[in-house]
C-alpha positions in Angstrom: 0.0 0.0 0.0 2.6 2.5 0.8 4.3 2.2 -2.7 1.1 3.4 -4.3 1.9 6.6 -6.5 -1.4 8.1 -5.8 -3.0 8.8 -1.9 -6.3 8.6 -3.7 -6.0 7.0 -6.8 -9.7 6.4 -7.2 -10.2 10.3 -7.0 -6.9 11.4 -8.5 -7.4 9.9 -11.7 -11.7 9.8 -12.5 -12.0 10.3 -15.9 -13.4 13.9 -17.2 -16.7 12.8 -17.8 -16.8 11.0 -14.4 -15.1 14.1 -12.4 -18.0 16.4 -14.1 -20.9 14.2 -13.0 -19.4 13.9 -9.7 -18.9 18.3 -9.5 -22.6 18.3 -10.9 -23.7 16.3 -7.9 -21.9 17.8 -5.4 -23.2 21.4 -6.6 -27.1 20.4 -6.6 -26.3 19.3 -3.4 -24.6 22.6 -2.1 -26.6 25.3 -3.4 -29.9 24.8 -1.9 -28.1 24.2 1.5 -25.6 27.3 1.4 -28.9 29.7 0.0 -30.9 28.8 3.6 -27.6 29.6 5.4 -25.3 31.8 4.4 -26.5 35.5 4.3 -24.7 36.9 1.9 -25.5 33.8 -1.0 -28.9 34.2 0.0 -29.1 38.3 -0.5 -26.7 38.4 -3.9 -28.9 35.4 -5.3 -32.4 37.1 -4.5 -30.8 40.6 -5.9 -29.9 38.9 -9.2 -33.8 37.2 -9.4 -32.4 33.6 -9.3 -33.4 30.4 -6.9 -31.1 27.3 -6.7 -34.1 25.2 -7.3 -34.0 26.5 -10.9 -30.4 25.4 -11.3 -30.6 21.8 -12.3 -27.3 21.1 -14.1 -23.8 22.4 -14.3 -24.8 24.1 -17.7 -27.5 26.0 -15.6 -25.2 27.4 -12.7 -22.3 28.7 -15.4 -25.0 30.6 -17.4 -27.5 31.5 -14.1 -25.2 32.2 -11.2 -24.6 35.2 -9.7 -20.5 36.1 -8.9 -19.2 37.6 -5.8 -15.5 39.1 -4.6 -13.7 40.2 -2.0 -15.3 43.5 -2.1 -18.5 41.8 -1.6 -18.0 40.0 1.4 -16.4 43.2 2.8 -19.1 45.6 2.2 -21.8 42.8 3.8 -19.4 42.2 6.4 -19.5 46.2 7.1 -22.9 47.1 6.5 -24.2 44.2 8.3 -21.5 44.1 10.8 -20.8 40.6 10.1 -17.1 39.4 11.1 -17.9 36.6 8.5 -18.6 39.0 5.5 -22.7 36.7 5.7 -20.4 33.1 4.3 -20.7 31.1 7.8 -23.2 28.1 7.2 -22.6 26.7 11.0 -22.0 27.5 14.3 -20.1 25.6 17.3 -19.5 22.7 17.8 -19.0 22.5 14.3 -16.8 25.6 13.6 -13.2 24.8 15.1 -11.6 27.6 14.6 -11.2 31.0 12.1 -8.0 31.3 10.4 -7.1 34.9 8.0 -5.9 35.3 4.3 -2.5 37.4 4.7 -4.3 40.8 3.8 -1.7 41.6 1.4 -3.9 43.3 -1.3 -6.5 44.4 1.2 -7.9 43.9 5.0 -7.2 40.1 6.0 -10.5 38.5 5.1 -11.8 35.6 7.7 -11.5 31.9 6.7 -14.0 29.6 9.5 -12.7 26.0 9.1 -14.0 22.8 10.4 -11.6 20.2 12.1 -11.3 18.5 8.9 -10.6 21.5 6.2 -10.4 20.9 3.0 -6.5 22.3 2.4 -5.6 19.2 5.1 -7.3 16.7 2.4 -5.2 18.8 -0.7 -2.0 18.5 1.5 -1.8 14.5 1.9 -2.6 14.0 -1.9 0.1 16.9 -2.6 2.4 15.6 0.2 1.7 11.7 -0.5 2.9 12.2 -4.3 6.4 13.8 -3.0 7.6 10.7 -1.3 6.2 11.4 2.4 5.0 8.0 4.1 3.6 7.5 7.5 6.4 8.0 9.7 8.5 10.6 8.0 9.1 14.0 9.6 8.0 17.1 7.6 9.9 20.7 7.8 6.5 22.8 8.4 7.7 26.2 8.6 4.7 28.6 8.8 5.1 31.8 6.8 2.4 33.9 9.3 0.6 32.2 12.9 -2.4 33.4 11.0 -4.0 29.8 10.4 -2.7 28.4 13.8 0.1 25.9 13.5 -2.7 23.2 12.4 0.1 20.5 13.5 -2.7 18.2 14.1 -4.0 18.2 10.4 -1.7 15.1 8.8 -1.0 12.9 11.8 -3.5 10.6 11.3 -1.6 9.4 8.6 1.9 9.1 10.5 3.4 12.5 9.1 5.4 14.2 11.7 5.4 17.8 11.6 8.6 20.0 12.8 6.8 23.5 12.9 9.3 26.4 12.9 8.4 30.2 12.4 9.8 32.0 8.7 12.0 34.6 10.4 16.0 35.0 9.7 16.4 34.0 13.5 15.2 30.9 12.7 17.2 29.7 9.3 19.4 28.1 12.4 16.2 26.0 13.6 15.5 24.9 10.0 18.9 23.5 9.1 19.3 21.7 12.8 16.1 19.9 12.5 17.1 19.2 9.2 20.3 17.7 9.5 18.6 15.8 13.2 15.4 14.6 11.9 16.3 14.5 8.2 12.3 15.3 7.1 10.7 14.4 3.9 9.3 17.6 2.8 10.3 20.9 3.1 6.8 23.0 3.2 7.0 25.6 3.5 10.0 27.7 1.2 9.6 31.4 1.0 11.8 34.6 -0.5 12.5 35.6 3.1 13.7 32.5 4.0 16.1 31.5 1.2 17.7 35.2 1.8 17.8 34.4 5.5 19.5 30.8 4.4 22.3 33.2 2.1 22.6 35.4 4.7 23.8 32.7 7.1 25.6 30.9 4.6 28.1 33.9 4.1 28.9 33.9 7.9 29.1 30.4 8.1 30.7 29.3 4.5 32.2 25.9 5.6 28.5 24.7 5.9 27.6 22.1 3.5 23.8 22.8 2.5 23.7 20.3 0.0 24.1 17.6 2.8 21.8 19.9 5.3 18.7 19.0 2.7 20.2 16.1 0.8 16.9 14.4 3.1 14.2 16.6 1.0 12.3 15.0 -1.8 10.7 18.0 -2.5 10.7 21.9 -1.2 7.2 23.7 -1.5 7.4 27.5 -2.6 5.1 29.6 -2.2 3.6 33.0 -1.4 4.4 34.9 -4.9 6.5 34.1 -8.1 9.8 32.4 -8.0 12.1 34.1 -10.0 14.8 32.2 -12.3 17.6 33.4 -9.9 16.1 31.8 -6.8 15.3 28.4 -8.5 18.7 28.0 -10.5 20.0 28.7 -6.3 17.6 26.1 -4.8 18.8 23.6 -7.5 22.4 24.5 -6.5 21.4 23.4 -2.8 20.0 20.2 -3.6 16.1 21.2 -3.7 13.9 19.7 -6.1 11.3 23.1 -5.9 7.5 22.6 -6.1 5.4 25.6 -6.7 2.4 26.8 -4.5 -0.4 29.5 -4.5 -4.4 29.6 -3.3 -6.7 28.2 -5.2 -9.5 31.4 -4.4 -8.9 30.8 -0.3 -10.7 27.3 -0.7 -7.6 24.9 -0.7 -4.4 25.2 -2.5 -2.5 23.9 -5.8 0.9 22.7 -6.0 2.8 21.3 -9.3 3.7 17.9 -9.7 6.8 16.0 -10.6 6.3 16.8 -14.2 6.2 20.6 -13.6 3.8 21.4 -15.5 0.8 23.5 -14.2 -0.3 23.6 -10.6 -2.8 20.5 -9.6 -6.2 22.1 -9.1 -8.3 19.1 -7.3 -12.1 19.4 -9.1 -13.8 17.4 -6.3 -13.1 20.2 -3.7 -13.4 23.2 -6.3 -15.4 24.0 -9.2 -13.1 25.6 -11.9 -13.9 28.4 -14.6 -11.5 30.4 -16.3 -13.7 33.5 -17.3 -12.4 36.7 -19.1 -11.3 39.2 -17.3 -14.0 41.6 -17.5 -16.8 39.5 -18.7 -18.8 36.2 -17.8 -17.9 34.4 -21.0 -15.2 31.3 -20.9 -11.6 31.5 -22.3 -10.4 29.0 -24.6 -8.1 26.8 -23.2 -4.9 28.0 -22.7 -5.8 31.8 -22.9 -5.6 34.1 -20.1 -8.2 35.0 -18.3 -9.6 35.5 -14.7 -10.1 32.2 -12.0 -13.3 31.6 -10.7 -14.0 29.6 -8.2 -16.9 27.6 -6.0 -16.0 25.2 -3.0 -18.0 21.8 -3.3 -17.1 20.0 -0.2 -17.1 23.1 2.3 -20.1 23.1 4.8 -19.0 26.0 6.6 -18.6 29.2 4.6 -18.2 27.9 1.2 -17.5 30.5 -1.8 -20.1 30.3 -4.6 -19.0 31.7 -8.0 -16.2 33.9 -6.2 -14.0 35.8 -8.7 -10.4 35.2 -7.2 -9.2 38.5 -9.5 -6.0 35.9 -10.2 -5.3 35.9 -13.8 -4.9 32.1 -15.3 -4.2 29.8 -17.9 -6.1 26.5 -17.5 -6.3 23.2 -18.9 -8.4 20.0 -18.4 -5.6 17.5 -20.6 -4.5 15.0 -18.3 -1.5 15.6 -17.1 1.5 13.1 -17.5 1.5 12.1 -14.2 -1.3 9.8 -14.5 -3.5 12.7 -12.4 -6.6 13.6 -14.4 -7.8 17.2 -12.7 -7.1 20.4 -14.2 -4.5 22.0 -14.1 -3.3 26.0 -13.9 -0.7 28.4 -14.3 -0.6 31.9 -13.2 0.1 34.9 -14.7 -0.4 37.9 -12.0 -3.6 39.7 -10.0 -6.4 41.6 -12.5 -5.6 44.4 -10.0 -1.9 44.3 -10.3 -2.4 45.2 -14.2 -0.7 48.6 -15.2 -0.8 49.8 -18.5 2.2 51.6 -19.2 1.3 53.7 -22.7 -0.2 50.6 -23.3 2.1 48.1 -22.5 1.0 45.4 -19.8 3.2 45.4 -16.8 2.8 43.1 -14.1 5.0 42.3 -11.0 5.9 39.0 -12.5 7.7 40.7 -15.1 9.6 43.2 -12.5 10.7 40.1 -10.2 13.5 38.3 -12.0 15.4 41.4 -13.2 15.7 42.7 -9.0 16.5 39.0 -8.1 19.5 38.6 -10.2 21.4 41.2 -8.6 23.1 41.0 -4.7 22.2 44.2 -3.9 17.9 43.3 -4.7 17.9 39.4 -4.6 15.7 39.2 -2.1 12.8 40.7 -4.9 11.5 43.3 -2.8 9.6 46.0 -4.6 5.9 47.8 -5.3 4.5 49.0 -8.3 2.9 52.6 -7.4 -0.6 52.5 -9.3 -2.6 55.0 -9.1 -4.7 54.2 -11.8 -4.6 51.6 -14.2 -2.8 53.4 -17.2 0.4 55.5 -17.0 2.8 57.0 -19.2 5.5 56.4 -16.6 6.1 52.9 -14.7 7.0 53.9 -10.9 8.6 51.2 -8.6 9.6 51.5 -5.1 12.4 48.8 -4.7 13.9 47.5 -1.9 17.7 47.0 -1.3 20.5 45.2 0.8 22.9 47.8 2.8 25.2 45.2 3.7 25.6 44.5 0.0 25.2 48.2 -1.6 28.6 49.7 -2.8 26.2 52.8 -3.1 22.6 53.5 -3.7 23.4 55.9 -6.6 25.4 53.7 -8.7 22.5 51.0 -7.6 19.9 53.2 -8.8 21.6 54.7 -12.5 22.2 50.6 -13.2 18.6 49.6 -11.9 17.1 52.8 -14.4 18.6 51.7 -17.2 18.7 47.8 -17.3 15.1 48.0 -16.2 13.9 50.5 -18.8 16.0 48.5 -21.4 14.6 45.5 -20.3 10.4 46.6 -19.7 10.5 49.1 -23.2 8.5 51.6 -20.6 9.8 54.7 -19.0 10.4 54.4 -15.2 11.0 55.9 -12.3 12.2 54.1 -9.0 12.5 55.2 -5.1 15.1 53.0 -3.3 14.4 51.9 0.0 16.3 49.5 2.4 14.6 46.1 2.7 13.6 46.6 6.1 11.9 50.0 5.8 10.0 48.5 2.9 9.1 45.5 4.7 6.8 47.5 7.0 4.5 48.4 4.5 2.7 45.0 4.9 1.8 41.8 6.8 5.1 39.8 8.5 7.5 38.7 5.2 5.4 40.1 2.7 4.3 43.7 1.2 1.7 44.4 -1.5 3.7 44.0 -4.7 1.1 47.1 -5.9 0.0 50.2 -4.0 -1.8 53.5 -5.0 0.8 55.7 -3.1 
């Protein structure tokens, strides 16, 4: 049993036709129940004239349905003075606890789980296809305390978490549990924490971090793009790198051995890939916004919720033998600037800051204040213990950047730590309007 490839093969590999009768199902099921209970379904479903009794197939629900976003739960949540934004179908015993998305583009919205959440059922499918096996240690290091340290979550299958906080002052706690417990997994890998790792590989260079994580048979990333620079580094180490993001605060979606698109599983969320400012579908493999509806969550589950995460999608099975979509993203709707016309995005700022010592860590904002400029304006931050001098820094940075973007620019350098307190712990908003 424990040589299986799959945790759930059953699941993992349903045929499309199957997998859609199963979402069908599961939807029918949902809406009528999350209608009577959730406030906020009930009110945006009356507003737009529709009843779930009149949805009767997935057909019905993509062309019916009303959407809702962040924005929506936030004004319900403040004009009803609702902490839960009108989502929460339950009440204690059944909700365990209230976790927090990181509030990085806006006020950290609420997330009520159950014991049993759905990103706990994503990890040991995620986790099981790495190589981890009931009775391997796992390196859980837990990039805010905003969701709890959850350590509970995996061990009824035998997976032993080593929970240690992202913070420089901890690289040290990382590599000795390492090189002590010699884990499985390393979940999970961060921008902050591979510059702490430098950092305290320069003081200590005799240290052999290619034997510190020669254990790892896979390192999640997560939390924004890896650039080029950080995952040619990460191979250098060792570290076979396995990329992470939300799936819409529902669950989360991780590549697979073949690397090729982010897993998303279709039995916990429905999947449509809508454009941007519209309601009709994208052809496969063309960009356009993620939207999302939770099938299995009886607590506050999203219904039609536009994620404003720009996608490309695809339904092929993938290599792996794993027959859910799968996704790739390109950036936030709301990062978009349009610099005389150009599209820039922070994805396309990242790997130019993180191939130099003086901005690897890839710390930086895009100042809009409205979605078309003529000039591009970034506030980037910098190393002092690696700056020769922030004038030479910032003639290079002007020119390779405006070279490399074909937009004119302007930039504001600012020392990594001042710019780190313009967000939540380890991260900042990659765009802001001042």
């Amino acid at each position: 049993m424990l040589d299986r490839p799959f945790y759930e093969e059953e699941v993992e590999t349903l045929p499309r036709a199957a997998l859609e009768r199963m979402q069908e199902s599961l939807l029918l099921q949902l809406l009528p129940y999350v209608y009577n209970r959730a406030p906020l379904t009930r009110y945006i479903w009356d507003k737009a004239g529709v009843h779930p009794r009149e949805i009767t197939s997935l057909a019905d629900f993509k062309e019916r349905a009303p959407f809702i976003d962040k924005d929506t739960i936030r004004a319900f949540r403040d004009n009803n003075n609702d902490p839960f934004g009108g989502l929460l179908c339950v009440q204690p015993p059944h909700l365990k606890g209230v976790g927090f998305t990181s509030g990085t583009t806006g006020d950290p919205t609420p997330l009520p789980h159950a014991k049993l959440t759905l990103t706990n059922k994503e990890w040991k499918r995620d986790f099981w296809h790495l190589g981890l096996r009931p009775g391997d240690y796992y390196t859980k290091v837990l990039f805010t305390f905003r969701e709890g340290h959850s350590v509970d979550r995996m061990q009824d299958l035998g997976f032993k978490p080593i929970t240690i906080s992202i913070s420089e002052m901890d690289v040290t706690r990382v590599i000795e549990a390492s090189l002590n417990f010699r884990p499985k997994i390393l979940y999970l890998l961060s921008t902050p924490l591979i510059d702490g790792i430098e950092k305290h590989l320069r003081k200590n260079p005799s240290l052999d971090i290619k034997d510190v994580f020669s254990s790892y048979e896979g390192a999640v990333f997560g939390g924004e793009p890896l650039g080029p620079a950080k995952r040619q580094l990460l191979a250098e180490w060792g570290l076979e790198v396995f990329e992470y993001s939300s799936l819409g605060d529902i669950c989360g979606v991780m590549e697979c051995r073949e690397h090729d698109g982010m897993h998303t599983w279709e039995d916990i969320a429905l999947i449509e890939n809508l454009e941007a400012e519209g309601t009709t579908p994208v052809s496969e493999g063309e960009i356009g916004e993620l939207v999302v509806t939770a099938l299995l969550d009886d607590v506050a589950p999203l219904v039609r919720f536009r994620t404003d995460d720009l996608i490309r999608h695809s339904t092929k099975p993938c290599s792996c033998g794993r027959t859910h979509g799968r996704i790739w993203l390109q950036g936030r709707k709301g990062d978009q600037l349009l610099v005389r016309g150009k599209s820039i995005l922070p994805a396309d700022v990242l790997p130019h800051l993180q191939a130099l010592p003086e901005t690897s860590t890839g710390l930086f904002q895009i100042v809009r204040r409205q979605r078309e400029s003529d000039v591009l304006e970034l506030r980037i931050g910098y190393d002092p213990e690696v700056c020769a001098g922030t004038a030479q820094l910032e003639q290079f940075l002007l020119e390779h950047l405006k070279s490399a973007l074909e937009v004119p620019l302007n930039i504001e350098l600012v020392t990594e730590a001042d710019l780190l307190k313009l967000g939540p712990p380890h991260k900042i908003p990659r765009v802001c309007k001042s």
